[in-house]
C-alpha positions in Angstrom: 0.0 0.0 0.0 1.7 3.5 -0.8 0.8 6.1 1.7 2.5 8.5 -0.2 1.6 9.6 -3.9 3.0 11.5 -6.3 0.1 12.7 -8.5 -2.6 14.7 -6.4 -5.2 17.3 -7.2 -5.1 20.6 -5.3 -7.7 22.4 -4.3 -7.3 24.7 -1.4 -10.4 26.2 0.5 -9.7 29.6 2.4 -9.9 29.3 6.3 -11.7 31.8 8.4 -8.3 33.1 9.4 -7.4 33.5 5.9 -10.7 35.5 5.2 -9.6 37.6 8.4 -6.0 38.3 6.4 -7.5 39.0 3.3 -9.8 41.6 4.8 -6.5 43.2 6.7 -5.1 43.4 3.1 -7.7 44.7 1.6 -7.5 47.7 4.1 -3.8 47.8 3.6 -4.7 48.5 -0.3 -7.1 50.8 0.8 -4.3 52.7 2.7 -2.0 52.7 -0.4 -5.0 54.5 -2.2 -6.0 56.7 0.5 -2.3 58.1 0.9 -2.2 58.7 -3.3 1.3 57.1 -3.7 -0.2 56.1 -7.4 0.4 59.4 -8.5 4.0 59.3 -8.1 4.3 56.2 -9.6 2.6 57.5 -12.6 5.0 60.0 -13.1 7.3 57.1 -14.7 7.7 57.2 -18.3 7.4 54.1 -19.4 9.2 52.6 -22.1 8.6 51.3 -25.3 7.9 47.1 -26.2 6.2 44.5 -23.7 3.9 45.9 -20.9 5.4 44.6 -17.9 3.9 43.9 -14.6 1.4 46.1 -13.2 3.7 48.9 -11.2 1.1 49.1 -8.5 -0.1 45.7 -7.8 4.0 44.9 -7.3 4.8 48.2 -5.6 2.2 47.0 -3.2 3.3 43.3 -3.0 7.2 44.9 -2.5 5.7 46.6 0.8 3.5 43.7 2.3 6.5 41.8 1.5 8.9 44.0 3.7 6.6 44.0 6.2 6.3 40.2 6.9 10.2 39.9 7.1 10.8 39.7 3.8 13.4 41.8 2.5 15.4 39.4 -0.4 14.2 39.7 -3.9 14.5 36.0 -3.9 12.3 35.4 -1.1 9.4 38.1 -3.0 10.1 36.2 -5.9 9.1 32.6 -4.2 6.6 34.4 -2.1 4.7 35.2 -5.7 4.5 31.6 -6.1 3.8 30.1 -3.1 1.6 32.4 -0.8 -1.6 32.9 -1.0 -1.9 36.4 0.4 1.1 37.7 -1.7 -1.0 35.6 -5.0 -4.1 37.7 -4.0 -2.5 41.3 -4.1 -0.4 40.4 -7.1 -3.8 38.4 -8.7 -1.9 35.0 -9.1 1.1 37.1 -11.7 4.4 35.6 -11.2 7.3 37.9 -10.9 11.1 37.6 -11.5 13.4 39.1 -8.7 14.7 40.9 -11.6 11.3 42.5 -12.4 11.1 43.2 -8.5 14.5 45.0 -8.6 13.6 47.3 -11.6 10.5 47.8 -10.0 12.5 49.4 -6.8 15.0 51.2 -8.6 12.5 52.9 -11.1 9.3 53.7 -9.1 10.1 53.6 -5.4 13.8 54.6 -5.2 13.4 58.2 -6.9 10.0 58.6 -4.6 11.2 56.8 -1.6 10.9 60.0 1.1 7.4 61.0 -0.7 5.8 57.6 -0.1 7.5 56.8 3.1 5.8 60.0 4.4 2.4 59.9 2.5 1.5 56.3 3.1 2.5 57.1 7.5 0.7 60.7 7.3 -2.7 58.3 6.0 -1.8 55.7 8.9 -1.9 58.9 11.3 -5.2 60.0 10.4 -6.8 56.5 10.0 -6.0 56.4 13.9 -5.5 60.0 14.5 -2.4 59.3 16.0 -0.3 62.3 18.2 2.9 63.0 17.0 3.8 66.0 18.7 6.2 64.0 20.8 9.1 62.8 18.8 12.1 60.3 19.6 15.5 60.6 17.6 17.7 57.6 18.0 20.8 56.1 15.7 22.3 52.8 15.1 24.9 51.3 13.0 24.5 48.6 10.2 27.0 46.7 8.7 27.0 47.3 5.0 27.4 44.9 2.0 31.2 45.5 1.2 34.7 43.6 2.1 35.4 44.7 5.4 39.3 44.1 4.4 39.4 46.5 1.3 39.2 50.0 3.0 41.1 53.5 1.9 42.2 56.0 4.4 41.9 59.1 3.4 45.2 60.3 2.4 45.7 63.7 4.2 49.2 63.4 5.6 50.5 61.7 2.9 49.2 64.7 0.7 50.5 67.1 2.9 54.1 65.6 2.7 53.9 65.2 -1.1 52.8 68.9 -1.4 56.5 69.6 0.2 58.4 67.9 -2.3 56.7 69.1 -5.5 57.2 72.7 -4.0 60.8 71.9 -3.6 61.1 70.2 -6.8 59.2 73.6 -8.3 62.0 75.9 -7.0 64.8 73.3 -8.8 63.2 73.9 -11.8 63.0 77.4 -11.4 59.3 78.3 -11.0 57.7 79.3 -7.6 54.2 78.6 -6.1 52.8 81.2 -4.2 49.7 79.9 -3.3 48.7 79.3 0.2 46.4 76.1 -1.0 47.8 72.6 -2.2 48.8 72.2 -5.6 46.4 71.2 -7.6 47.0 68.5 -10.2 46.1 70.5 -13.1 48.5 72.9 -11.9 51.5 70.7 -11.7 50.8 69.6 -15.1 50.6 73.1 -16.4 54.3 73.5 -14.6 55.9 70.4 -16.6 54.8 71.1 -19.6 56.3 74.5 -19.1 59.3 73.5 -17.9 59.1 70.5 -20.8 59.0 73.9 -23.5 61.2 75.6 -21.4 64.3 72.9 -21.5 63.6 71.5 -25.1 62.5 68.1 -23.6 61.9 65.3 -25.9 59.9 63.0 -23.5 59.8 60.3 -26.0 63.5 59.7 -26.5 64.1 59.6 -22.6 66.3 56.6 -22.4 64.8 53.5 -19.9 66.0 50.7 -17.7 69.6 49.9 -16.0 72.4 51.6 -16.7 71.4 54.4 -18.7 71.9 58.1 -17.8 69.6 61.0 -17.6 70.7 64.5 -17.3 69.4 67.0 -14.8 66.4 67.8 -17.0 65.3 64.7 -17.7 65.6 63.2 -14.2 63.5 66.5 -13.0 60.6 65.6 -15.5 60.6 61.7 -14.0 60.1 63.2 -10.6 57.5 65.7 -11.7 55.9 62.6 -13.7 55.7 60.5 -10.8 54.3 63.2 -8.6 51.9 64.1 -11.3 50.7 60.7 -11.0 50.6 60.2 -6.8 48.6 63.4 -7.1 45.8 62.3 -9.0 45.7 59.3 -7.0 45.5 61.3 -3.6 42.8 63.6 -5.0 40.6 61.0 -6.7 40.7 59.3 -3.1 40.0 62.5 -1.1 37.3 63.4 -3.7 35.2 59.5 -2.6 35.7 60.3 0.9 34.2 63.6 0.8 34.8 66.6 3.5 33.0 65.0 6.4 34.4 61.4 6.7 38.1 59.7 6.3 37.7 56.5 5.3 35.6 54.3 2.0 35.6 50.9 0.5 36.2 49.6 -3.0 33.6 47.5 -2.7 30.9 50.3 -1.5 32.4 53.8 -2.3 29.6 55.4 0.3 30.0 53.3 3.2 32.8 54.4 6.1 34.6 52.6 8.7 32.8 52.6 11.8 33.6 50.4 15.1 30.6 48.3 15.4 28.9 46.1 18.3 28.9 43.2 16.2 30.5 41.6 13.4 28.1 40.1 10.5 30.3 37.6 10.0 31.9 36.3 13.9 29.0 38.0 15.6 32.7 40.0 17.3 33.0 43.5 17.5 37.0 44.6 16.7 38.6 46.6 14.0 36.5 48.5 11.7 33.5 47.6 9.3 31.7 49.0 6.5 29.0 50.7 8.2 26.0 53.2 7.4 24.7 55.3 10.1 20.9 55.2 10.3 18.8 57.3 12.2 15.1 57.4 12.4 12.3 59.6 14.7 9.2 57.3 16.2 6.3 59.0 17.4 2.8 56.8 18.6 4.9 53.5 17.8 5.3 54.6 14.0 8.6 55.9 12.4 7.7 59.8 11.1 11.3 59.7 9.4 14.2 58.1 8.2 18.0 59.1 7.4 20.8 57.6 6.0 24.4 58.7 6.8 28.2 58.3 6.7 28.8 60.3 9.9 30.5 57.6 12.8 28.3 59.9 15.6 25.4 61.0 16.0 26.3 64.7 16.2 25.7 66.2 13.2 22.5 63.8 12.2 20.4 65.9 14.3 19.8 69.1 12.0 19.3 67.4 8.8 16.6 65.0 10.6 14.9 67.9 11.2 14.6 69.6 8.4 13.8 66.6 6.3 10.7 66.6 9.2 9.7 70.0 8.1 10.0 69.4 4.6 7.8 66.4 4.2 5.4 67.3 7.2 5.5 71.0 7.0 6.1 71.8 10.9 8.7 71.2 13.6 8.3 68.8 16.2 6.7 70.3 19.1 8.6 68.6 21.4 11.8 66.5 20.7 14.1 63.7 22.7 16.8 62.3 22.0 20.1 60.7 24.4 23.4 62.5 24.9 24.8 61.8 21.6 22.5 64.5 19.9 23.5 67.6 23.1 25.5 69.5 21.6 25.3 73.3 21.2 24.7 73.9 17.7 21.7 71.4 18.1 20.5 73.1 21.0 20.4 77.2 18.9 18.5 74.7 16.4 16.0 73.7 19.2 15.6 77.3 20.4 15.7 78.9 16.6 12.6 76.8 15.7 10.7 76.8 18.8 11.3 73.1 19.4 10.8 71.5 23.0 14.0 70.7 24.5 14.0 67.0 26.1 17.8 66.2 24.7 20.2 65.0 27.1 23.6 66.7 27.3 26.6 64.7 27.1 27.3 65.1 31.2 23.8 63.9 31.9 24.7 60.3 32.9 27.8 61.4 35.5 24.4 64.4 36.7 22.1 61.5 37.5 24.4 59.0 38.9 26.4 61.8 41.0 29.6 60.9 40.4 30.3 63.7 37.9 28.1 67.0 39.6 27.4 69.9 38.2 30.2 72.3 38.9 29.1 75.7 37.6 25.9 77.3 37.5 25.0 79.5 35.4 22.9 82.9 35.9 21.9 86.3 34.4 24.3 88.1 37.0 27.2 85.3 36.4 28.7 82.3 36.9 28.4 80.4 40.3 30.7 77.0 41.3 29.3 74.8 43.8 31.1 76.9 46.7 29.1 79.7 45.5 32.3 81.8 44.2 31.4 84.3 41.4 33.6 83.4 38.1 35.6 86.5 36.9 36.3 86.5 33.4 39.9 86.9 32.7 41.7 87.2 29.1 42.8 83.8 27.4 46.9 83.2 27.6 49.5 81.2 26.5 48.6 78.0 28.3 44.4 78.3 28.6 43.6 78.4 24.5 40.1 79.0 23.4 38.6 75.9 22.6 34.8 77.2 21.5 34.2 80.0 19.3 32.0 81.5 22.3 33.9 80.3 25.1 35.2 82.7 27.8 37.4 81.7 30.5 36.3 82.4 34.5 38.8 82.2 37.4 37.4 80.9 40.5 38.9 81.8 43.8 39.3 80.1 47.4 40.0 76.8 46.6 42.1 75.6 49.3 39.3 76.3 51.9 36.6 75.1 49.3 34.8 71.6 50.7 34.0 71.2 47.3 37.6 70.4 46.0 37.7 67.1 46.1 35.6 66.6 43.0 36.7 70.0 40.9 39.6 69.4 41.4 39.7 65.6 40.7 41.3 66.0 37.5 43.4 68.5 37.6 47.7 68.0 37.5 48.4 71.2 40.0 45.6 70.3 42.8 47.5 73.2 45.4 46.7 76.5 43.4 44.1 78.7 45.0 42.3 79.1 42.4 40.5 77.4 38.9 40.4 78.8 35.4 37.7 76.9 33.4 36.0 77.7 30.0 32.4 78.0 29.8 30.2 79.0 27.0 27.1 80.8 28.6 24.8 80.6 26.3 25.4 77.1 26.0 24.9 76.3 30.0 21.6 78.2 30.0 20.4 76.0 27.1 21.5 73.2 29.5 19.6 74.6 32.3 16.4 74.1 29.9 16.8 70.9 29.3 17.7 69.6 32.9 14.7 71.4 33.9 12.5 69.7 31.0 13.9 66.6 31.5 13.7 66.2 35.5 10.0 67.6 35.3 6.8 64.8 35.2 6.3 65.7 31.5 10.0 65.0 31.1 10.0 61.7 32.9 7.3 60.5 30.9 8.6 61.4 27.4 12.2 59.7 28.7 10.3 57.0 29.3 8.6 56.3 26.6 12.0 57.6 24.2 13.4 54.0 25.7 10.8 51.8 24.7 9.7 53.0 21.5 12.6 54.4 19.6 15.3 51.2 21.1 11.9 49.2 20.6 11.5 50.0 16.9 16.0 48.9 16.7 15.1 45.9 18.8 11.8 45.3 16.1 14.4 45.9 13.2 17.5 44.3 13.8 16.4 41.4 16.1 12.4 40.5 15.1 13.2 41.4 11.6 16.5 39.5 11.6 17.6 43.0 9.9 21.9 42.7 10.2 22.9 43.5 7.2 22.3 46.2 4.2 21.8 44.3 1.5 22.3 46.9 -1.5 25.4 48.8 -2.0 25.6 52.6 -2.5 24.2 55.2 -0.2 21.1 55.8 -2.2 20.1 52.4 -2.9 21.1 51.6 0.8 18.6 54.3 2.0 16.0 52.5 -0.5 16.2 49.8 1.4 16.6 51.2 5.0 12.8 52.9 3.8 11.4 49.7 2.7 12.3 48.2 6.3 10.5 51.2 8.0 7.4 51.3 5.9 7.3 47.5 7.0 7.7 48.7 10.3 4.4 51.3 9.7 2.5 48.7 7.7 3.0 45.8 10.9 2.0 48.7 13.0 -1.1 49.5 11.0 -2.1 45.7 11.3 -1.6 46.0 15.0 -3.9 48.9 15.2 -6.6 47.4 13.1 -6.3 44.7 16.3 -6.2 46.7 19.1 -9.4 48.4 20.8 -7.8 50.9 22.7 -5.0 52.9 21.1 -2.2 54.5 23.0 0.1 57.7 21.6 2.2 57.1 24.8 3.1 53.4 25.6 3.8 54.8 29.3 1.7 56.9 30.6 2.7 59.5 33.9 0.4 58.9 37.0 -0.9 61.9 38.9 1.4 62.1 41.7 4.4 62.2 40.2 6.9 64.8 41.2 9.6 66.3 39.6 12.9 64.1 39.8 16.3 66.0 41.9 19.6 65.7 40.6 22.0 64.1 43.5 24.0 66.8 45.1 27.2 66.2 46.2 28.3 66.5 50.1 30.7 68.6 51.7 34.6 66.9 52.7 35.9 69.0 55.1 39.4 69.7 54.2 42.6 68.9 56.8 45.0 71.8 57.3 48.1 70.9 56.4 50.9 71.6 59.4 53.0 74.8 59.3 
């Protein structure tokens, strides 16, 4: 008797719970229509020859796809064949991965921030969701490149090879003046001049061992061979850009960055190919997205923000983010735009835990340290250099008899002077004040709160649920493709989820009403010993 047979007719009957997910999809659809992404895909020429597949219907199946963990083109591909919901959005058309890839790279990637936005502003209003509260976070993922084939970028050796083509210019009898490099253009000018100059005939130039070169000819080989390290240096420098040092052959855009983990050995050492993304969560759904080469977090902040006001048309009302974002230019940004100031600073973690106090405070009359001594501004010198642009140095007095010393003067080489110069920027410790005062407060508490779970929530979602490791694209624009796919995956899992839930929550923590504001630790008094006479 064979209890297995070879030959059997299919015929599959839809379960109630496959009604139920067909009904989600068809409000999933009715989102995509709703948020009038269609118009931008219609803005596509098309070619001439064959119609191809139906640019909706896949655009649509791309971004189901992404949001059930799918993220391979192979996998869409065998998910066309094999699974029924993906069958009934696509209406039973099979798909290459190659037709999935040009569908990516012609309708989504040159639209991706306009229906990243547009399909989470229709999710917001389906649920009128609050968004007035947003969470900035960063991570770092390993790009798709060799991590063993990466380029410094050659600034010393540039520097050093800029002092011997100036020398080599004043052998030959023509100065540069200029302040600047030498350009490569403008060492070739200089040895085709000197080439006219001397009568040069750079074709009979005798090669290999034992022949001699006069003076003239031996000065062109130099200026050849610098001519040609030039262009190499400024073809690198050009890749790496002004704001990074380091890219790989493999992917030109990606930057060496110490990650937490290795792809490969799951160990973190040396560098890797890396791309830094950041994205803002607000009510459990990512509001926006960004792609960068930057290793920190600094300098992400600003340009977050303005891609918020460009796609959304306002600032966030109020804004948090840890103490990689605290730094002063993004705190003018904050106060220039009228944005709620919930970022830590970068000595927020020594603040809370106490063992790094506060030393200085900051009023309209002055500067105040922790023995309440009034800072006198005094004149930069040879050995205190201004370090900030609007820094000014304060000398504060009485030390010796200070109880205080112990911990301002932890640090410090020459612990017996009576006094302490330090460099403060004013403007920049009453920004501070701000946002220890937002942040200590009950509203402040609550939005920390809820930063921790739902930004490092949405990372956690991502990288661990999503089994999201690795960029799979190479090139910082096809990489952001991508990183937007993964998000509106995020949105669209969210959107199913709320279609579940009966009661829906903008904060996933919620303050109760006796909370009081939180108190920094302030640091006790050491009574100092006299020292004998």
């Amino acid at each position: 008797m064979n209890y297995f047979t070879i030959k059997r007719s299919i015929f599959i009957v839809p379960s109630k719970e496959c009604y139920e997910e067909l009904d989600k999809i068809d409000k999933f659809i009715s989102i995509l229509n709703k948020s009038n992404i269609g118009t931008l895909i219609g803005k596509v020429q098309k070619k001439n020859g064959r119609n191809g597949y139906n640019p909706y219907k896949l655009v649509a199946t791309i971004i189901y796809c992404f949001s059930k963990f799918k993220s391979s083109l192979r996998e869409i591909e065998q998910l066309c064949v094999f699974d029924l919901r993906v069958m009934y959005i696509m209406e039973q058309e099979q798909p290459s991965y190659n037709a999935i890839c040009e569908c990516i790279n012609k309708y989504i990637l040159p639209y991706q921030y306009e229906i990243f936005t547009m399909i989470t502003k229709t999710i917001i209003d389906e649920f009128n969701l609050n968004i007035a509260n947003q969470y900035l976070d960063g991570t770092k993922i390993e790009a798709n490149a060799n991590k063993y084939k990466f380029v410094w970028k050659p600034t010393t050796f540039h520097n050093k090879l800029d002092i011997k083509i100036r020398i080599l210019l004043l052998e030959i009898g023509l100065e540069y003046k200029k302040k600047q490099l030498v350009k490569s253009y403008e060492l070739n000018d200089f040895i085709k001049q000197y080439v006219s100059i001397e009568n040069i005939d750079i074709n009979s130039i005798p090669r290999g061992k034992g022949k001699r070169l006069t003076k003239q000819q031996r000065n062109y080989k130099l200026g050849y061979q610098y001519l040609t390290k030039l262009l190499e240096y400024e073809e690198k420098e050009r890749i790496c850009g002004e704001n990074r040092n380091s890219y790989f052959k493999t992917d030109k855009d990606a930057t060496a960055m110490v990650l937490k983990e290795d792809y490969y050995s799951k160990l973190s050492h040396d560098f890797h190919a890396g791309y830094n993304i950041q994205v803002m969560v607000s009510s459990g759904l990512i509001t926006m997205y960004g792609v960068f080469q930057d290793r920190s977090d600094h300098y992400t902040f600003i340009p977050m923000n303005d891609s918020y006001f460009k796609y959304y048309n306002e600032y966030p009302k109020n804004e948090c983010a840890d103490s990689g974002y605290g730094i002063y230019i993004n705190y003018k940004y904050m106060r220039e735009h009228h944005i709620g100031n919930y970022v830590k600073f970068q000595s927020w973690s020594g603040e809370a835990n106490g063992r790094r106090p506060q030393l200085f405070y900051t009023f309209t009359d002055g500067i105040l340290c922790l023995n309440t001594c009034i800072g006198e501004e005094v004149p930069f010198d040879y050995s205190h250099h201004q370090r900030n642009e609007k820094g000014k140095l304060y000398k504060f007095t009485g030390c010796n008899d200070c109880n205080y010393s112990y911990i301002c003067k932890k640090n410090l080489k020459n612990k017996d002077l009576d006094y302490r110069l330090y460099e403060l920027n004013t403007d920049y410790e009453l920004l501070k004040e701000q946002a220890r005062i937002n942040l200590l407060s009950p509203k402040g508490i609550e939005i920390r709160i809820n930063r921790s779970i739902q930004v490092e929530g949405t990372f956690g979602q991502l990288k661990q649920n999503m089994n999201y490791e690795r960029i799979r694209r190479r090139g910082l624009e096809k990489a952001s493709g991508e990183i937007m796919l993964m998000c509106i995956g995020r949105n669209i899992r969210k959107f199913f989820t709320l279609l579940d839930s009966k009661k829906i929550k903008n904060n996933y923590w919620e303050k109760p009403t006796n909370l009081k504001t939180e108190k920094l630790p302030f640091p006790k008094q050491k009574i100092q010993k006299k020292k004998a006479v």
